[in-house]
C-alpha angles and dihedrals in degrees: 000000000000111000123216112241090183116132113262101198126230117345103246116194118227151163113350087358088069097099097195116111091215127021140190099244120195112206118220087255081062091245108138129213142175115243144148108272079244098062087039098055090040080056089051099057106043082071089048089245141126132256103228121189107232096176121010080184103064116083113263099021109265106237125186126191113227134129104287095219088052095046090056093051085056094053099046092050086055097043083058095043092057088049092050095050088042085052096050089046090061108113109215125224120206134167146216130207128207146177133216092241114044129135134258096238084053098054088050087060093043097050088051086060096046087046089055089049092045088050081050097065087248123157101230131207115194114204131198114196126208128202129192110308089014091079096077091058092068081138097059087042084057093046090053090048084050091049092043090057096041080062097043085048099228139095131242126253087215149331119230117174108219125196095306100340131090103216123193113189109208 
């Protein structure tokens, strides 16, 4: 016999699994009444319909009667709405290197692409790398940051300079 590993979705409680004496039952016209879980299941099933457990918290347990198949499908489309919308709410960080000595035609490439991230919504670091003799040229490093965002057309929030590099966070 092969089991199904599939994910389930949440465990939902109904029916005799609910283990409450009374419960807060809320009918399919929305109106809401007090009863024993035994009267409520006997409810249920006169409509040919399931006793589903909505708070365990409440007092007493809040119960609604729906179709149990449909209630899960419910749950589970919300479950992957909320994933979507927490997907979409990520800020994206992205980063672009660059030397002391590159060329013009270089920096033109590089801020199309910053530009792109930026249109993306992404958060975007520029960084300026210094190697050997370079690092005592933190001030030209700080002029090419300054003419890279002149191109990208934005300003930075601020310049740190980092071991031997010149960093502008946009």
């Amino acid at each position: 016999m092969k089991k199904n590993y599939r994910k389930l979705g949440p465990e939902v409680l109904s029916n005799n699994k609910i283990t409450a004496d009374t419960v807060r039952v809320t009918m399919q016209d929305g109106e809401s009444k007090i009863m024993s879980k035994t009267d409520a299941i006997v409810a249920a099933k006169t409509h040919n319909l399931d006793l589903v457990l909505i708070n365990a918290i409440a007092e007493p347990p809040v119960c609604k009667i729906v179709e149990l198949s449909k209630h899960m499908y419910d749950l589970k489309q919300r479950a992957k709405e909320l994933q979507k919308k927490q997907r979409e709410s990520i800020v994206e960080h992205k980063e672009v290197r660059l030397g002391l000595n590159i060329d013009k035609h270089d920096i033109e490439t590089k801020a199309k692409q910053a530009q792109k991230f930026i249109e993306k919504g992404a958060k975007l670091t520029v960084t300026v790398i210094l190697r050997g003799r370079e690092r005592g040229k933190q001030n030209l490093a700080r002029d090419l940051l300054n003419t890279f965002a002149k191109l990208i057309g934005v300003e930075y929030e601020n310049i740190s300079v980092q071991n031997n590099k010149v960093i502008g966070k946009i």
